[in-house]
GUNU-464736 format. One record per atom (N, C-alpha, C): residue number from 1; atom name; y, z, x. Coordinates in nm, 3 decimals. Layout:
// GUNU-464736
+-----+------+---------+---------+---------+
:  nr : atom :       Y :       Z :       X :
+-----+------+---------+---------+---------+
: NUM :   CA :       Y :       Z :       X :
...
+-----+------+---------+---------+---------+
// end
This chain:
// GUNU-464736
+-----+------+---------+---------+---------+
:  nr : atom :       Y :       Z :       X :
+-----+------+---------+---------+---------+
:   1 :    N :  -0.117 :   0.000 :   0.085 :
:   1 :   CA :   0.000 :   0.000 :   0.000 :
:   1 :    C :   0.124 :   0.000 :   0.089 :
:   2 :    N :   0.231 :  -0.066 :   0.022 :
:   2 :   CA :   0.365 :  -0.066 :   0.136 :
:   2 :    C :   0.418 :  -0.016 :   0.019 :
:   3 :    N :   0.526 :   0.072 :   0.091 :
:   3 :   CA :   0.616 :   0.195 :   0.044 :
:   3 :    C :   0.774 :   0.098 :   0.074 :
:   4 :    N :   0.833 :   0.039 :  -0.024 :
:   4 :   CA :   0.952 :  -0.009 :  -0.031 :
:   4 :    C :   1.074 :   0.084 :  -0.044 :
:   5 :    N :   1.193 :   0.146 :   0.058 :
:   5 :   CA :   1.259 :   0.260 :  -0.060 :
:   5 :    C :   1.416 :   0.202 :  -0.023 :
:   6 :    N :   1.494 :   0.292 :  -0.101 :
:   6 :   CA :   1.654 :   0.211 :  -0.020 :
:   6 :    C :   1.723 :   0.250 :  -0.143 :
:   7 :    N :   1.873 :   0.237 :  -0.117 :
:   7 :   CA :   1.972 :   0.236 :  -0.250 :
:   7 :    C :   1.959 :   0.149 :  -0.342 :
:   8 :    N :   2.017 :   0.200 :  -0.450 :
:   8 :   CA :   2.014 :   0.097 :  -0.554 :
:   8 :    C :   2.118 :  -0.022 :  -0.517 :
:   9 :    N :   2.045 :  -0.132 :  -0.550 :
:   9 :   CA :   2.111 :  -0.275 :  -0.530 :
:   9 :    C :   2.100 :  -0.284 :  -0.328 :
:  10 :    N :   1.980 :  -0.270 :  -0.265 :
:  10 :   CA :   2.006 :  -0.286 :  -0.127 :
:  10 :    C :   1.889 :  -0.410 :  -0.080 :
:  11 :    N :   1.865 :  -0.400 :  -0.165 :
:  11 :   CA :   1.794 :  -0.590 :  -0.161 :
:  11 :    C :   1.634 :  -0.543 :  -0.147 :
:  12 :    N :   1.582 :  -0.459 :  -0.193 :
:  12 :   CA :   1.469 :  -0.408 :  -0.225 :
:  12 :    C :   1.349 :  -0.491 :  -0.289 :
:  13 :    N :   1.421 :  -0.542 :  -0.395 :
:  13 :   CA :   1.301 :  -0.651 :  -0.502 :
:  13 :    C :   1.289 :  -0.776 :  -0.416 :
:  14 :    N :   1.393 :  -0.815 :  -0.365 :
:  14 :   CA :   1.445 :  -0.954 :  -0.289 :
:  14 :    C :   1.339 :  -0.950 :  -0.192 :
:  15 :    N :   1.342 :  -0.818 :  -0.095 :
:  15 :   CA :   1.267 :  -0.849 :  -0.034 :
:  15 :    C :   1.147 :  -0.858 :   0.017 :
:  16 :    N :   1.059 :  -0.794 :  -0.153 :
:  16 :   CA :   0.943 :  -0.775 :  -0.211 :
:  16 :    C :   0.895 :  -0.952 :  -0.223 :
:  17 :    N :   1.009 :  -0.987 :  -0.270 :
:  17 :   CA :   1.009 :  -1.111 :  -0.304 :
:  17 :    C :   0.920 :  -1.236 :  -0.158 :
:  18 :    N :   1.000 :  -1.196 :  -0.081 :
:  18 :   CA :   1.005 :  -1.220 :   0.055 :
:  18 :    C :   0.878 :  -1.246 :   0.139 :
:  19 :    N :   0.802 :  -1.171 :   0.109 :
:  19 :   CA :   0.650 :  -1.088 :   0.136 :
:  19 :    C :   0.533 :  -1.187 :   0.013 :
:  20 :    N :   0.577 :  -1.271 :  -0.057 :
:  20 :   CA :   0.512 :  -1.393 :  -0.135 :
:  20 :    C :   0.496 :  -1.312 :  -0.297 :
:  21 :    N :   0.556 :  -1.230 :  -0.340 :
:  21 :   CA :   0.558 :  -1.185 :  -0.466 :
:  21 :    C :   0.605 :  -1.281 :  -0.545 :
:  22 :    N :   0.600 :  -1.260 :  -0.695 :
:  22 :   CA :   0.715 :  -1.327 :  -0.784 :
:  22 :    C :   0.739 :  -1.238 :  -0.890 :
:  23 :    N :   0.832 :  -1.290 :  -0.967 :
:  23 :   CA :   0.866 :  -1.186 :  -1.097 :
:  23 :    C :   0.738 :  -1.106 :  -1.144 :
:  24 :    N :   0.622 :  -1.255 :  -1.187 :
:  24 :   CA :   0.547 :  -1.210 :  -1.248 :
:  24 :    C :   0.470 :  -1.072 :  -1.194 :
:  25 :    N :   0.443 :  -1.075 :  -1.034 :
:  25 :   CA :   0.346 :  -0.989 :  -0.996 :
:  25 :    C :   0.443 :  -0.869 :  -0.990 :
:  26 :    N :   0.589 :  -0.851 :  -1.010 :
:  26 :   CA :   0.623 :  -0.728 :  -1.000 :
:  26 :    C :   0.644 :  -0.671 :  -1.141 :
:  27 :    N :   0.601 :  -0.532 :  -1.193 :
:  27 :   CA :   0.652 :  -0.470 :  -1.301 :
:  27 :    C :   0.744 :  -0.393 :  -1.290 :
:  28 :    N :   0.814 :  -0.375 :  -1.407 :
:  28 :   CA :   0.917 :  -0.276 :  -1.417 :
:  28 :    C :   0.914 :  -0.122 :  -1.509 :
:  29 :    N :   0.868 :  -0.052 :  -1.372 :
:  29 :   CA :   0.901 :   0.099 :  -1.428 :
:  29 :    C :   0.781 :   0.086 :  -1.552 :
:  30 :    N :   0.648 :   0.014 :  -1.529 :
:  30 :   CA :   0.524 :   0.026 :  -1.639 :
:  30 :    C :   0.409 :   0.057 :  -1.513 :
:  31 :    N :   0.304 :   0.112 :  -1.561 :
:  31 :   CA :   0.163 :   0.079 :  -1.509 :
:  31 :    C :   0.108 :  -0.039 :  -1.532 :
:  32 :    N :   0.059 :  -0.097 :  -1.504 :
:  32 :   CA :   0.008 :  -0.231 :  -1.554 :
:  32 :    C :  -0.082 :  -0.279 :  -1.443 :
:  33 :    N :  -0.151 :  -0.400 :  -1.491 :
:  33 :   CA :  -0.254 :  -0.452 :  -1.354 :
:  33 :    C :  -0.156 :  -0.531 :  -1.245 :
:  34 :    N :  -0.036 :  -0.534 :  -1.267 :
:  34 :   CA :   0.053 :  -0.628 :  -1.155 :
:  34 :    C :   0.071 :  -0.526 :  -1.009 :
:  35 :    N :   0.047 :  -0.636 :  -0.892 :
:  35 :   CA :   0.042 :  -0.575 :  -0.774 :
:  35 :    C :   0.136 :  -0.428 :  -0.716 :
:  36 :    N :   0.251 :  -0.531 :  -0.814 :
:  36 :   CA :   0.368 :  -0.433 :  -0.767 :
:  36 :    C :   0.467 :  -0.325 :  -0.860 :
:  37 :    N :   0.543 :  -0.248 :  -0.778 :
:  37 :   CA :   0.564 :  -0.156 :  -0.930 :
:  37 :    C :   0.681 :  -0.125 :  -0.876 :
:  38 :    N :   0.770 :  -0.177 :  -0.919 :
:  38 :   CA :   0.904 :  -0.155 :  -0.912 :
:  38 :    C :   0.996 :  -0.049 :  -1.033 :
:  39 :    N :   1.095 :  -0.006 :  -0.921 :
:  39 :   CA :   1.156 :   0.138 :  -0.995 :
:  39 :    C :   1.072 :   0.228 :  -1.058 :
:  40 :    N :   1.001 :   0.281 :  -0.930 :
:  40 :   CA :   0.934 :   0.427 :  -0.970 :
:  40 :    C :   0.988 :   0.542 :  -0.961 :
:  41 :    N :   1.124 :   0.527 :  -0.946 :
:  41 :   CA :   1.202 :   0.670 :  -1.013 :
:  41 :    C :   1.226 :   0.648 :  -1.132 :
:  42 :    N :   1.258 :   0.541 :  -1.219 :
:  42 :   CA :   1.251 :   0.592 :  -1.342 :
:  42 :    C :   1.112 :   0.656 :  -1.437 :
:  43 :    N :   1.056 :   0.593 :  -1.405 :
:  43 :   CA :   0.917 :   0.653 :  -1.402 :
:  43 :    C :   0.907 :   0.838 :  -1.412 :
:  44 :    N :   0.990 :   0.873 :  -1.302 :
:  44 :   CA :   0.935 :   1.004 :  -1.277 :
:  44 :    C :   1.048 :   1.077 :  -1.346 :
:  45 :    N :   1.181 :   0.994 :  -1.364 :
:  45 :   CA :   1.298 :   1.070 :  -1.434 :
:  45 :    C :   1.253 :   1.086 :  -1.590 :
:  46 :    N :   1.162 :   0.995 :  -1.623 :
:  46 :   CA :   1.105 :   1.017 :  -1.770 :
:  46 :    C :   1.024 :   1.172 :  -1.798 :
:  47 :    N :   0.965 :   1.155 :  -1.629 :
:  47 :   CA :   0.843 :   1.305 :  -1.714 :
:  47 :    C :   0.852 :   1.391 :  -1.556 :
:  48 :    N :   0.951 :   1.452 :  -1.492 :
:  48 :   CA :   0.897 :   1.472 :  -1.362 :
:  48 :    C :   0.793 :   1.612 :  -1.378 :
:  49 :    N :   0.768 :   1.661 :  -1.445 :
:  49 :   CA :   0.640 :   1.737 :  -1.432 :
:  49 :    C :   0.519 :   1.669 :  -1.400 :
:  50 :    N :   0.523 :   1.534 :  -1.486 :
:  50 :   CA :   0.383 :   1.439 :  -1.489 :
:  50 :    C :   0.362 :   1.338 :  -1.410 :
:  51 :    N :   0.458 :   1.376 :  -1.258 :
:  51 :   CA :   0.486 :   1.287 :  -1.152 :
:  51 :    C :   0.382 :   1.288 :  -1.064 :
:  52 :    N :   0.313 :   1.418 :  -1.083 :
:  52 :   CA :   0.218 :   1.408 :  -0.982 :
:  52 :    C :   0.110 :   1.329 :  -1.037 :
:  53 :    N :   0.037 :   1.324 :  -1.160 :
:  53 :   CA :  -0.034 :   1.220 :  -1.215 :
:  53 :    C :  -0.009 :   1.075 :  -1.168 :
:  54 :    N :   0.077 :   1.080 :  -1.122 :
:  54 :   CA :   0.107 :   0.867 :  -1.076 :
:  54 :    C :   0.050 :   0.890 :  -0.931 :
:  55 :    N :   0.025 :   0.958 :  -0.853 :
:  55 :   CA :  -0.016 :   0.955 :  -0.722 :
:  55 :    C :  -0.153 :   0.859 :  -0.713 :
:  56 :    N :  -0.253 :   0.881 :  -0.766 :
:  56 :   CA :  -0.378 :   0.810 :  -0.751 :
:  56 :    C :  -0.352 :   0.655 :  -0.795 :
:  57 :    N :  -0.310 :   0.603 :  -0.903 :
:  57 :   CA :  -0.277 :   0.529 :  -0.969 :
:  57 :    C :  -0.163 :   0.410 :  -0.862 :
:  58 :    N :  -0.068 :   0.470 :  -0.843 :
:  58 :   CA :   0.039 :   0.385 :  -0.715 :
:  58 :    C :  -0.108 :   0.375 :  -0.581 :
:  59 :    N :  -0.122 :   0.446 :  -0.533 :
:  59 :   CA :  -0.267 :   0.421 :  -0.432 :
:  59 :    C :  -0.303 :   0.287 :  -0.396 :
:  60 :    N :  -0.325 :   0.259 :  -0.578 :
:  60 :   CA :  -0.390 :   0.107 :  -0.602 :
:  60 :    C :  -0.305 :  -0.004 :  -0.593 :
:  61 :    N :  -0.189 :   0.044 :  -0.620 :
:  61 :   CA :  -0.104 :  -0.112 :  -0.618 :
:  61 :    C :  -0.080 :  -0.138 :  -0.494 :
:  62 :    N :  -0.034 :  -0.268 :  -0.450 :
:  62 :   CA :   0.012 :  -0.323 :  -0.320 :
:  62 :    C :   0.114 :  -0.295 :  -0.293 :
:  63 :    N :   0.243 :  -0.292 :  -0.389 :
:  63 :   CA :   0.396 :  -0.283 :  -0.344 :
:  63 :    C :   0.412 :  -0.135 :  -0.443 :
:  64 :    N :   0.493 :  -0.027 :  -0.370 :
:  64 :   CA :   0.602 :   0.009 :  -0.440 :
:  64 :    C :   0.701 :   0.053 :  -0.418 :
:  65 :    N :   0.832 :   0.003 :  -0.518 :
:  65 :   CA :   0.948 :   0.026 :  -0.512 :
:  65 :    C :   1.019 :   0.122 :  -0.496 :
:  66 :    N :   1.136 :   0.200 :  -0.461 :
:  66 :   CA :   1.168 :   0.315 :  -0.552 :
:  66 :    C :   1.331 :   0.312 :  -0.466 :
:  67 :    N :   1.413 :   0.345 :  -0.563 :
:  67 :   CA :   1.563 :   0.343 :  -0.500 :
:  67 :    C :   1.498 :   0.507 :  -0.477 :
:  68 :    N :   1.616 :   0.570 :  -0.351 :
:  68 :   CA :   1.667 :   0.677 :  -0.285 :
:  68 :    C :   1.745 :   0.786 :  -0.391 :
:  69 :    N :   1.699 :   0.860 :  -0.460 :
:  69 :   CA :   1.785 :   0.946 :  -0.529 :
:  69 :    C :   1.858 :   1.065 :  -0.449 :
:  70 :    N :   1.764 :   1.108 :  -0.341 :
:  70 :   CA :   1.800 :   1.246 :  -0.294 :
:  70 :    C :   1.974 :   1.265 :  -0.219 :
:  71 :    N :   1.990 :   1.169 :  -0.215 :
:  71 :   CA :   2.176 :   1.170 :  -0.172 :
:  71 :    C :   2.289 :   1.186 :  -0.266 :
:  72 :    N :   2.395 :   1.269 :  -0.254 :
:  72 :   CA :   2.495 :   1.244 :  -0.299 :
:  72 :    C :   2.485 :   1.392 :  -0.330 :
:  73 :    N :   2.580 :   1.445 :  -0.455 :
:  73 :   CA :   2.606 :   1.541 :  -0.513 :
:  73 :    C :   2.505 :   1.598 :  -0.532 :
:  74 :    N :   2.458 :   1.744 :  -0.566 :
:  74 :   CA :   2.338 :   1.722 :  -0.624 :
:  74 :    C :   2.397 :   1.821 :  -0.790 :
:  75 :    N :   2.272 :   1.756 :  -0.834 :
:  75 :   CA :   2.346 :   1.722 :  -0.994 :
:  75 :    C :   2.300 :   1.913 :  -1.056 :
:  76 :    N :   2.415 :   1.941 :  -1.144 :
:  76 :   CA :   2.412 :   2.049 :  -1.253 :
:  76 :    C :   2.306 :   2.080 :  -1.316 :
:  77 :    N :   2.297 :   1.946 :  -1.372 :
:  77 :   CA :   2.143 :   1.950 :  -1.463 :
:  77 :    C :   2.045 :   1.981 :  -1.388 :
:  78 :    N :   2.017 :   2.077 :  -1.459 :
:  78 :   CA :   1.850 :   2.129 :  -1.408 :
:  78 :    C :   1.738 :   1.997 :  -1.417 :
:  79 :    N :   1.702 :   1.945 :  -1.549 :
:  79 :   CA :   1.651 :   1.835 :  -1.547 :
:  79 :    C :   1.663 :   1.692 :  -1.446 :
:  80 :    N :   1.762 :   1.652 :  -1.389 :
:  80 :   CA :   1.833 :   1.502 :  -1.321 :
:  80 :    C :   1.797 :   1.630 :  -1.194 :
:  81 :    N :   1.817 :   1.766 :  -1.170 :
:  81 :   CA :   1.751 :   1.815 :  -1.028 :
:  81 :    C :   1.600 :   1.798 :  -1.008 :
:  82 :    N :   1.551 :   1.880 :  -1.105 :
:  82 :   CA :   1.399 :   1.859 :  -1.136 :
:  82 :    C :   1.333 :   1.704 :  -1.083 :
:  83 :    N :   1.422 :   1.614 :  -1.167 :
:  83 :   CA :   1.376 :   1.442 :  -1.082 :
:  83 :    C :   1.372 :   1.411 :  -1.030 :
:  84 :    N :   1.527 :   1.464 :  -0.940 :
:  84 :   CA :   1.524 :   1.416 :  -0.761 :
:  84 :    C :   1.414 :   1.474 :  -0.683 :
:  85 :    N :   1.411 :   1.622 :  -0.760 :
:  85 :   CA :   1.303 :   1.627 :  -0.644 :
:  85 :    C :   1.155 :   1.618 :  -0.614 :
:  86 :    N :   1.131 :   1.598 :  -0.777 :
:  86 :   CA :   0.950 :   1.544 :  -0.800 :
:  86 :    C :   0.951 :   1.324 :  -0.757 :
:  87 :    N :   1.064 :   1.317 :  -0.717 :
:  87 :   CA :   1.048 :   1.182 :  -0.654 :
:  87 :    C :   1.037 :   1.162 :  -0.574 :
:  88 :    N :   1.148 :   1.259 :  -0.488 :
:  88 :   CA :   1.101 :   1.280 :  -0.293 :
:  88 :    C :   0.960 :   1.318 :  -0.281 :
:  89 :    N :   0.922 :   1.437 :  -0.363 :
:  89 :   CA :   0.818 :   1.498 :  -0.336 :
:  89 :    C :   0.686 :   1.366 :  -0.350 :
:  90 :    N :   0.730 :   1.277 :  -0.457 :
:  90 :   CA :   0.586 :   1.209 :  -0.475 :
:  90 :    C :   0.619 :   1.073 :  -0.345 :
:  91 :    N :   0.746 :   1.032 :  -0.335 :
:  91 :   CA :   0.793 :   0.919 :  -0.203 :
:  91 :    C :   0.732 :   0.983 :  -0.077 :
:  92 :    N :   0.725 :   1.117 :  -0.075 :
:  92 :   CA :   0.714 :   1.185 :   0.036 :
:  92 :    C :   0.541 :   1.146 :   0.072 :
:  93 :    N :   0.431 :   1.194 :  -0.009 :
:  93 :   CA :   0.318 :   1.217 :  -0.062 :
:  93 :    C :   0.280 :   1.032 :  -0.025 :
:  94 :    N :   0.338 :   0.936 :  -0.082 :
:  94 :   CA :   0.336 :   0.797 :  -0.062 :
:  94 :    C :   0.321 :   0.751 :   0.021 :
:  95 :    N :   0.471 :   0.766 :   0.144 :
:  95 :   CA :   0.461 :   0.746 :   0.264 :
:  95 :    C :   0.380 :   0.783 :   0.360 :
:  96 :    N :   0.321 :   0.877 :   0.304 :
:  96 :   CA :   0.241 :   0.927 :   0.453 :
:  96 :    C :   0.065 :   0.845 :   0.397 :
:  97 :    N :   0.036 :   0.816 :   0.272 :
:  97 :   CA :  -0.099 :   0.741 :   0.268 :
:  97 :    C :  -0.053 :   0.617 :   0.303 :
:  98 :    N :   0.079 :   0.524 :   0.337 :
:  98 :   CA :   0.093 :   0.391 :   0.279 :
:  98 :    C :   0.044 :   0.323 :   0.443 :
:  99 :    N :   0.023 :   0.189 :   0.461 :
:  99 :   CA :   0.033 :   0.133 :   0.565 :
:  99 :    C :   0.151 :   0.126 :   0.598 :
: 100 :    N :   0.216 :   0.094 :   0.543 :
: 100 :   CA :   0.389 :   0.052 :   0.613 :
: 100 :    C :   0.497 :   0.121 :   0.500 :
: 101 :    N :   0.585 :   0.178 :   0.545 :
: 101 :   CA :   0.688 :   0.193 :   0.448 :
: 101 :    C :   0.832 :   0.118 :   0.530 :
: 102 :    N :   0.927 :   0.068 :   0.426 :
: 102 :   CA :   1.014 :  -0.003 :   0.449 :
: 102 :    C :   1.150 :   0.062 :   0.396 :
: 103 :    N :   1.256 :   0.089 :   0.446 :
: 103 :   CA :   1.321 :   0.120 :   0.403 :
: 103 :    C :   1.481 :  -0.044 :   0.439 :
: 104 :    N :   1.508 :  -0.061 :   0.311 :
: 104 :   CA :   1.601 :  -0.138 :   0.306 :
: 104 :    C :   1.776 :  -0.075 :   0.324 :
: 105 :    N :   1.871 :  -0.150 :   0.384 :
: 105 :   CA :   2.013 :  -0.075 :   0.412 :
: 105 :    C :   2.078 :  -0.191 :   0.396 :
: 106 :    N :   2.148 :  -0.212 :   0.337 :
: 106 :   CA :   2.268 :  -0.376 :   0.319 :
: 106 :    C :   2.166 :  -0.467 :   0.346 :
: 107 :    N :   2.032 :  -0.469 :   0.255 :
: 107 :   CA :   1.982 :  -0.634 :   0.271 :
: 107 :    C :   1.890 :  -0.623 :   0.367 :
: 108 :    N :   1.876 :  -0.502 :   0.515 :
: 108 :   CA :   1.836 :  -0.559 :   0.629 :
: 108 :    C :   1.718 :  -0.455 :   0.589 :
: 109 :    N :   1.563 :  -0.487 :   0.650 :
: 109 :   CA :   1.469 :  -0.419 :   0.645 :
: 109 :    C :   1.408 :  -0.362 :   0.748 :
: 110 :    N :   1.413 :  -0.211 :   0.747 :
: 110 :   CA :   1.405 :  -0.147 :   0.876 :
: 110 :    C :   1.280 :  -0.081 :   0.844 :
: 111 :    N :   1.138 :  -0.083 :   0.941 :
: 111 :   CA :   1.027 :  -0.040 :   0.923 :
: 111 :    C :   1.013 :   0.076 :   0.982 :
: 112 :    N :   0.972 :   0.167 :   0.903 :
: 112 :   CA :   0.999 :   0.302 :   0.873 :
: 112 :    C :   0.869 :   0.309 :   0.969 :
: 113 :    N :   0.746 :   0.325 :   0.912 :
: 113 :   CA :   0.596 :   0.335 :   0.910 :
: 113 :    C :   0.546 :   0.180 :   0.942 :
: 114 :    N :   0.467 :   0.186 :   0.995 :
: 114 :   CA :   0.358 :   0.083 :   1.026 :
: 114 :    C :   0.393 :  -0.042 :   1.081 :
+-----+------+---------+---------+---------+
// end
């Protein structure tokens, strides 16, 4: 599995794309039989208690996505805290099974892992 991560809008899908994907093989923020699984923080902002359940499941896919939440302010809400950090925690958990993780910065792809 390759571990894709980066800001939102930092050329992440593009360069999923890049790697011989197409729309079709990437999903959005679903489980599904497609290789790839793009925006898996929303995913976890839906249920982050039930974040750890996606661990086995991502395993199987080839690509996944996930913008960088853990920067910036950190938020009031107990809940939008709760998310950030059952996403690091499961990005965290990711990276260390994946072959390669990638982290994207303005477009450019800097290999983290592998």
């Amino acid at each position: 599995m390759i571990l894709v991560i980066g800001a939102m809008a930092s050329g992440k899908k593009e360069y999923v794309k890049s790697l011989g994907y197409s729309d079709l093989d990437i999903a959005d923020a679903v489980l599904d039989e497609r290789p790839v699984l793009y925006n898996l923080q929303d995913m976890v902002f839906k249920d982050p208690e039930g974040s750890g359940n996606l661990y086995d499941v991502l395993l199987k896919k080839e690509v996944v996505i996930c913008n960088e939440v853990g920067s910036g302010i950190i938020p009031v809400d107990d809940t939008e805290r709760k998310a950030r950090e059952a996403t690091g925690r499961l990005c965290n958990r990711l990276a260390q099974a994946a072959e390669r993780v990638v982290r994207l910065v303005c477009g450019i792809p800097v290999v983290i892992k592998g």
